[in-house]
C-alpha positions as CSV (number, residue, x, y, z in Angstrom):
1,X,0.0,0.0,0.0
2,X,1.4,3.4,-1.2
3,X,1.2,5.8,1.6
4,X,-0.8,9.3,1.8
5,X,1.5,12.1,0.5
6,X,1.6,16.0,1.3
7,X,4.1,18.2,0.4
8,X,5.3,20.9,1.6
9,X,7.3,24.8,0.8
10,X,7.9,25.6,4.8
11,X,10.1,23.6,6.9
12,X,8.7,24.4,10.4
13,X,5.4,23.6,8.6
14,X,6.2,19.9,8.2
15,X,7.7,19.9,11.4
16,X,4.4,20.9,12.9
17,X,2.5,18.4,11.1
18,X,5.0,15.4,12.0
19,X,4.6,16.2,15.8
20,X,0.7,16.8,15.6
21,X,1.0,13.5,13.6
22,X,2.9,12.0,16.4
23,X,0.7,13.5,19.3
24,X,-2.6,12.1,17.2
25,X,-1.4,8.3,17.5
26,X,0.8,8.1,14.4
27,X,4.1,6.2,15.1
28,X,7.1,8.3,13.6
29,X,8.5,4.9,11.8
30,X,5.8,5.5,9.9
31,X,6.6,8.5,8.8
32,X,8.8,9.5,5.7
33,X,10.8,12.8,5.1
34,X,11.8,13.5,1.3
35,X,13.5,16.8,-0.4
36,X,15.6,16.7,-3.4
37,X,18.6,17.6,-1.0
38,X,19.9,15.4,1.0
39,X,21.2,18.1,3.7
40,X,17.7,19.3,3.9
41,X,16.0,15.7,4.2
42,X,18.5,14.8,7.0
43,X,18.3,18.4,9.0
44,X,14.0,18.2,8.8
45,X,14.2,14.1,9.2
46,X,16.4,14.5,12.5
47,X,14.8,17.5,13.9
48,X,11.3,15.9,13.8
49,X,12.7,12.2,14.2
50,X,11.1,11.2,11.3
51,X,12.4,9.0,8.9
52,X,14.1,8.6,5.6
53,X,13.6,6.2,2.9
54,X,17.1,4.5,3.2
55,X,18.7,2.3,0.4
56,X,18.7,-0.6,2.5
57,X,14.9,-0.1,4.0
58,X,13.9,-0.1,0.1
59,X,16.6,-3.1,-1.4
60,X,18.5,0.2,-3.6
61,X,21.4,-1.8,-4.8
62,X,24.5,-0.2,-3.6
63,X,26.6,-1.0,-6.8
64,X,24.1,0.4,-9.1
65,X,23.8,3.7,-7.4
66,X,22.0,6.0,-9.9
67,X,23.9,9.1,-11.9
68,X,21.0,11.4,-11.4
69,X,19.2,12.5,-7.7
70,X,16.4,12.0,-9.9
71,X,16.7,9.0,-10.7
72,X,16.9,7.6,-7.2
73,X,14.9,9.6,-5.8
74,X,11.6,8.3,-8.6
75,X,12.9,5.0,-8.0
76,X,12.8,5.4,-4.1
77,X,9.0,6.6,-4.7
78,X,8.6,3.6,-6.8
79,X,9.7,1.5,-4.5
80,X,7.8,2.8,-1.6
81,X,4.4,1.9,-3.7
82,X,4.0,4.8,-6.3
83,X,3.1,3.8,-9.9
84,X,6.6,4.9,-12.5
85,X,3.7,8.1,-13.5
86,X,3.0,8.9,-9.4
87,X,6.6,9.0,-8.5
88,X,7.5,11.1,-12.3
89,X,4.7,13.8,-10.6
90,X,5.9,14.0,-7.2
91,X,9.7,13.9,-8.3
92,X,8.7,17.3,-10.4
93,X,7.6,18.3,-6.9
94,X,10.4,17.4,-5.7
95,X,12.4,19.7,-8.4
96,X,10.6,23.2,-7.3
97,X,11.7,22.7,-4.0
98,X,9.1,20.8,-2.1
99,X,9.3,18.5,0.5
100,X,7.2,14.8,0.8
101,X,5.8,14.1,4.0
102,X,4.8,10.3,3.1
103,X,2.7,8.8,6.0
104,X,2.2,5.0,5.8
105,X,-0.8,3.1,7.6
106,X,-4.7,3.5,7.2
107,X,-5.0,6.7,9.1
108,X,-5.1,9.8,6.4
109,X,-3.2,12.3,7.9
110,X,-5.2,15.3,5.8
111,X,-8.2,14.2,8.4
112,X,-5.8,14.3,11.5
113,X,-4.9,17.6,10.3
114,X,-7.7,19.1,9.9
């Protein structure tokens, strides 16, 4: 099961969200952090203790890294249950500066937010 998606232009937005998330039941493992750069993804990840999708969590082989952040980062969405046209979208997201907040589970965290 793919997981809800909402993106994001303001970091201490998503931060928000993660912790109401959090305080609403939602378990932070279940929680994904993604922005085209990596620095950014790690400093919003950490801060909220979120996570990321890692290479091992989503069988990336190390050997065959990709030449393009693009790349990975469609094949990562791919890979985390997005059709090749979902993760094409939200990697052009991804490219204006956005950043995923992927939630996984049956709860949809546009009603928690609410």
């Amino acid at each position: 099961m793919k997981p809800y998606v909402r993106e994001y232009t303001n970091d201490e937005q998503i931060q928000h969200d993660v912790q109401t998330l959090a305080n609403k039941g939602i378990d932070r493992n279940d929680m994904y952090v993604m922005s085209h750069d990596d620095d950014r993804t790690d400093r919003i990840a950490g801060s909220v203790h979120a996570n990321e999708p890692t290479d091992d969590e989503l069988n990336v082989d190390l050997a065959n890294r990709f030449s393009k952040k693009g790349d990975e980062l469609r094949y990562k969405l791919q890979e985390l249950g997005f059709s090749s046209q979902e993760a094409e979208d939200l990697e052009d997201e991804l490219d204006e500066g956005k950043v995923l907040l992927m939630v996984q589970g049956d709860r949809n965290p546009d009603e928690l937010l609410k």
